[in-house]
C-alpha positions in Angstrom: 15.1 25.9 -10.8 16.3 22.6 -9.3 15.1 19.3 -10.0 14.2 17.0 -7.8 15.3 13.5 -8.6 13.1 10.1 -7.7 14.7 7.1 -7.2 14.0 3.3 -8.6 14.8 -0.5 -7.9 17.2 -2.2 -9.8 16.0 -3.8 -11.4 -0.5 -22.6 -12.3 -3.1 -25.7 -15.5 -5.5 -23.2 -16.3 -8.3 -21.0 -14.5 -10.7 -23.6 -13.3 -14.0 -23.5 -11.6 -12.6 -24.0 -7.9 -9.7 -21.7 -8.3 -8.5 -18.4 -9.8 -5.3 -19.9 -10.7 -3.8 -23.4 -11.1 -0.4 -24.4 -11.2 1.0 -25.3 -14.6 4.3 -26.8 -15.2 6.7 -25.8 -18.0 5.5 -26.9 -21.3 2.4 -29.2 -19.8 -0.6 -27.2 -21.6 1.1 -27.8 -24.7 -1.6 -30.4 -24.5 -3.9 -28.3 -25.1 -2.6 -27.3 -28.2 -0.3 -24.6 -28.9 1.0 -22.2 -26.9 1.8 -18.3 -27.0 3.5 -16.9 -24.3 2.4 -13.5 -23.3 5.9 -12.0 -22.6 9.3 -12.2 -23.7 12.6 -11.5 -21.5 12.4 -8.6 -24.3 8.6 -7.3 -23.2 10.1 -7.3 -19.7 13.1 -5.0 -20.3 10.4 -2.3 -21.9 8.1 0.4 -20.7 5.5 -1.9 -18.3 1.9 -2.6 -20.5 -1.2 -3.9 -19.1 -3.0 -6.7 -21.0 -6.9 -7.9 -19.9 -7.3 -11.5 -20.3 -10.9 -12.7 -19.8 -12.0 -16.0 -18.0 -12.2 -18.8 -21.0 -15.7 -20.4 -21.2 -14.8 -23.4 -18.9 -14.4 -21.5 -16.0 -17.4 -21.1 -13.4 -19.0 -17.8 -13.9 -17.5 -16.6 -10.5 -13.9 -16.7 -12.3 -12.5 -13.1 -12.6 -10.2 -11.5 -15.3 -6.2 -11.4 -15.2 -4.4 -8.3 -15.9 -0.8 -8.9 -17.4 1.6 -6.5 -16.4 5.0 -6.8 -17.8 7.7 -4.4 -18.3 9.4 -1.4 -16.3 7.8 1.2 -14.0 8.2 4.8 -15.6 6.8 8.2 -15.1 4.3 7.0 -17.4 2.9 3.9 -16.0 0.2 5.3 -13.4 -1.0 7.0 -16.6 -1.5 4.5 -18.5 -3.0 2.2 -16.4 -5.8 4.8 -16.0 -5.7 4.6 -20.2 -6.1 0.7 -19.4 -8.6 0.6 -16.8 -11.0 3.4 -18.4 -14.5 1.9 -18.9 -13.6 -1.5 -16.9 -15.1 -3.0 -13.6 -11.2 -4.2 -12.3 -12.6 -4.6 -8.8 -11.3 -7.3 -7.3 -9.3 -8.6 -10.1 -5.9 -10.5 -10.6 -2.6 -8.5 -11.8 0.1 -11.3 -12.8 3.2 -9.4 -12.5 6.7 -10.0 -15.0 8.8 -7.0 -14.1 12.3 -5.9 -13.5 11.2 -3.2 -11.0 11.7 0.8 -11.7 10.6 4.0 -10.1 10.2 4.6 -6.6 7.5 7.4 -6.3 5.4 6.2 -9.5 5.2 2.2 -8.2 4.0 3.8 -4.9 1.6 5.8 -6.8 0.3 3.0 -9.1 0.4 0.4 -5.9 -2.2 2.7 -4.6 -4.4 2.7 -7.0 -3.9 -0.8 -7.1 -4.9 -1.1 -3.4 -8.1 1.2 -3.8 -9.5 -1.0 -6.6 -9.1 -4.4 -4.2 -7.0 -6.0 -6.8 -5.0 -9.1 -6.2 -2.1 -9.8 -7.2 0.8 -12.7 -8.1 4.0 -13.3 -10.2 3.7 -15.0 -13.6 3.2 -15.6 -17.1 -0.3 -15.4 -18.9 0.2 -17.6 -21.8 -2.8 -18.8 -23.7 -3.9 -22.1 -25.3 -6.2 -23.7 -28.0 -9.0 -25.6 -26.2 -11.8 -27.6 -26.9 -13.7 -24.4 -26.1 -11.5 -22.0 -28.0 -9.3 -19.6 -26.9 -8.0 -20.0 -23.2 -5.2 -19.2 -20.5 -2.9 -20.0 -18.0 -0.3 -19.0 -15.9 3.4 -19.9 -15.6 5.3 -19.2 -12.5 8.6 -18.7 -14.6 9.0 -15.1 -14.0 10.1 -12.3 -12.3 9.4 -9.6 -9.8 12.1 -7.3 -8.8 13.1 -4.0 -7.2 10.1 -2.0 -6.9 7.8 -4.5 -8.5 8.4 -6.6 -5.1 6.0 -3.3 -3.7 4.0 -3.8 -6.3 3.0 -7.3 -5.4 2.9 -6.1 -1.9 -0.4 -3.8 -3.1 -2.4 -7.1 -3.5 -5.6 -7.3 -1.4 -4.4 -10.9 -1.4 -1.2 -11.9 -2.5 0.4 -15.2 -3.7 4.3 -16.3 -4.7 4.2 -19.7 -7.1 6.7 -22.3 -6.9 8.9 -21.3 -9.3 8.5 -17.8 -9.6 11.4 -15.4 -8.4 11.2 -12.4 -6.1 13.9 -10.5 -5.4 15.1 -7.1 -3.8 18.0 -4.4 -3.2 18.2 -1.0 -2.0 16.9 1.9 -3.9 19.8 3.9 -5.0 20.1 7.1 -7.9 19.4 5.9 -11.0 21.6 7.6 -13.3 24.9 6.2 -11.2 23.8 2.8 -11.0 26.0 1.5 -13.7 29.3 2.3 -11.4 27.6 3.2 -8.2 31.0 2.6 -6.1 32.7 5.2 -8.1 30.5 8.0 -8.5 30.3 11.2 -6.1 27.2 11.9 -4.3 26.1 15.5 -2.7 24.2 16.3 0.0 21.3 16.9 -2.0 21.8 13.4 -3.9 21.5 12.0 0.1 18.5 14.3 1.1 16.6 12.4 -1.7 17.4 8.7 -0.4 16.3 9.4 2.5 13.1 11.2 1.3 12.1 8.2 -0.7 12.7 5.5 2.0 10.8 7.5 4.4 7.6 7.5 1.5 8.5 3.8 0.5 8.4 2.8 4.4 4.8 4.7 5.0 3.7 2.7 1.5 5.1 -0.3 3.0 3.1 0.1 6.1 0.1 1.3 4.9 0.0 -2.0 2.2 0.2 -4.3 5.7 4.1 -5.1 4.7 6.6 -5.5 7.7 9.7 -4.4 8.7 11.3 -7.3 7.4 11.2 -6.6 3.8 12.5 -3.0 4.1 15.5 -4.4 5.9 16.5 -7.2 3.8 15.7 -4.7 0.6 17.9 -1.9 2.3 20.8 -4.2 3.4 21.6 -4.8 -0.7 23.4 -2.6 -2.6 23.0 -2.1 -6.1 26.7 -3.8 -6.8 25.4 -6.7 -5.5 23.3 -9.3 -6.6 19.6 -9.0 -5.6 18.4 -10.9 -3.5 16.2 -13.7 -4.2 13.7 -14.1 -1.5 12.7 -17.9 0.3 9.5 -19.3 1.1 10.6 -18.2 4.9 10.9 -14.7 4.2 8.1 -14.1 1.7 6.2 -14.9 4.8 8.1 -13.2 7.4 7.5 -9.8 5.3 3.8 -10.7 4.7 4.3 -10.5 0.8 1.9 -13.8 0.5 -1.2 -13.9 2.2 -2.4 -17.4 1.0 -0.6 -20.8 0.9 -3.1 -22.4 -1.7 -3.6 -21.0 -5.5 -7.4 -22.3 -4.6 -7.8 -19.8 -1.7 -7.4 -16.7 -3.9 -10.9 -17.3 -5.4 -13.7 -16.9 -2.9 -17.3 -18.1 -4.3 -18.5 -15.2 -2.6 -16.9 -12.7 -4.8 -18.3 -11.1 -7.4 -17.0 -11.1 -11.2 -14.7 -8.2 -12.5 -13.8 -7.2 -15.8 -17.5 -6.2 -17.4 -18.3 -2.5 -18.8 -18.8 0.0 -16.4 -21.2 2.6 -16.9 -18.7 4.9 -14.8 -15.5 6.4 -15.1 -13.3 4.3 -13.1 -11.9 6.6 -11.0 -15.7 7.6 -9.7 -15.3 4.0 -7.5 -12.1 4.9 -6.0 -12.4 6.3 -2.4 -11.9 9.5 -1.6 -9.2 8.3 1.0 -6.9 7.6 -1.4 -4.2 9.8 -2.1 -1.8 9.5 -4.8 2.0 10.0 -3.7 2.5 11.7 -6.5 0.4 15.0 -6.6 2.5 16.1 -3.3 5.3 16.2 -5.5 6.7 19.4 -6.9 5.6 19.4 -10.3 9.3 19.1 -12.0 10.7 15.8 -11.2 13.1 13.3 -12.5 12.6 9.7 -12.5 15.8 7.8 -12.4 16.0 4.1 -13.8 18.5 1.8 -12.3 18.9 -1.0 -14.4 19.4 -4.8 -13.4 19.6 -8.4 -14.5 16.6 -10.4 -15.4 15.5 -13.9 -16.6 18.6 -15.9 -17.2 21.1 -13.2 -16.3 19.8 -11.9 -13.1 20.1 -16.2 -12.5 23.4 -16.3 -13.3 24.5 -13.3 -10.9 23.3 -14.7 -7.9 25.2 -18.3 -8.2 28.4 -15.6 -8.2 
């Protein structure tokens, strides 16, 4: 029996009562005592986690919960964000995203789900703080979103891109020839599943209320190359951020997230929405290209 082979991507201060996030600069809510960053350059190179970090007391009771997500998209992340979200109210929550990218078909799968519970999202750091109050958070923009996490953000009910943090994109390519991707043969059948998975990531891309734009500039990178690190211009142009103001991603109108629910979570999905993934044949291979990040991925693009 063959097996069919799936793609990947190469891889604000504090919540406050007006805004869901505030910008915090490098180092500044050290004055609010100490500070423990979230995620490593280490956390980001492993298997993607998902972390719930509840509104601190300051915040007006309209302020909803974050939801870390750092690391790599496997064959196992849908899975355990179900593990994650399982007897949580994540309606309408924030996901602060520090990845290097990953799997094709299972970020399509997960950026549904996303999509069905309303989530936003945004590219960060949760790091948390001592305050007069106890325990609290903020975000950093000093991170990363690459490869397929780039769709990931793209899930967002509303989406926004800090000053500071880095987007970036390539092509999708096989996983297990990434390393040398120049020098290694390819069949027909290798080319059959490229174009398979752009055809699924381009409906995604679509369906999310992403343009053109971001499949062409992602597409016209190959994996021997640098990625490319988006500007302001075309984070716009591919409609990856929907708001200009951190203060416009918190509506007073909205209600709060993050509470028990007395329902399984997947009872408040619609019906509508279909996982990519169950229209798959049931033997599949996910392939991992790997890629710089944090200071490296820096580094490459100044080449």
């Amino acid at each position: 029996m063959s097996v069919v082979r799936s793609l990947s991507l190469r891889g604000w201060a504090g919540l406050c009562a007006a805004a869901a996030i505030c910008l915090v600069l490098p180092g500044s809510a050290m004055l609010g005592g100490t500070v423990r960053a979230a995620t490593t350059l280490e956390e980001r190179k492993l298997p993607m986690t998902f972390k719930w970090h509840e509104a601190d007391a300051a915040c007006a009771q309209d302020c909803t919960g974050w939801i870390g997500a750092v690391g790599v998209i496997t064959a196992e992340t849908p899975a355990k964000f179900e593990e994650f979200s399982a007897g949580r109210n994540l309606k309408g929550a924030t996901v602060v995203l520090d990845s290097s990218g990953g799997s094709v078909l299972d970020a399509i799968t997960l950026g549904r789900r996303w999509r069905g519970l309303g989530l936003r999202t945004t590219v960060g750091i949760v790091i948390e703080r001592q305050g007069p109050s106890g325990l609290a958070r903020d975000v950093t923009p000093d991170a990363y979103c690459e490869s397929m996490c780039v769709f990931l953000l793209l899930s967002g009910n509303t989406r926004i891109v800090p000053d500071g943090a880095r987007v970036r994109v390539h092509q999708i390519w096989m996983g297990d020839r990434a390393d040398d991707a120049k020098a290694a043969n390819y069949s027909a059948d290798d080319m059959m599943i490229v174009e398979r998975d752009i055809g699924r990531l381009a409906k995604y891309t679509f369906d999310m209320g992403g343009t053109g734009d971001l499949l062409s500039l992602a597409l016209s990178v190959p994996p021997w190359e640098p990625l490319h690190q988006l500007s302001v211009e075309e984070l716009r142009l591919t409609n990856l951020v929907t708001l200009d103001a951190v203060a416009d991603m918190r509506k007073p109108s909205d209600t709060a997230v993050g509470t028990a629910a007395p329902k399984a979570v997947q009872d408040r999905v619609p019906s509508v929405i279909v996982s990519e993934k169950n229209s798959l044949p049931p033997v599949t291979k996910t392939a991992e290209a790997t890629a710089p990040t944090g200071s490296a991925a820096a580094l490459s693009d100044r080449k």
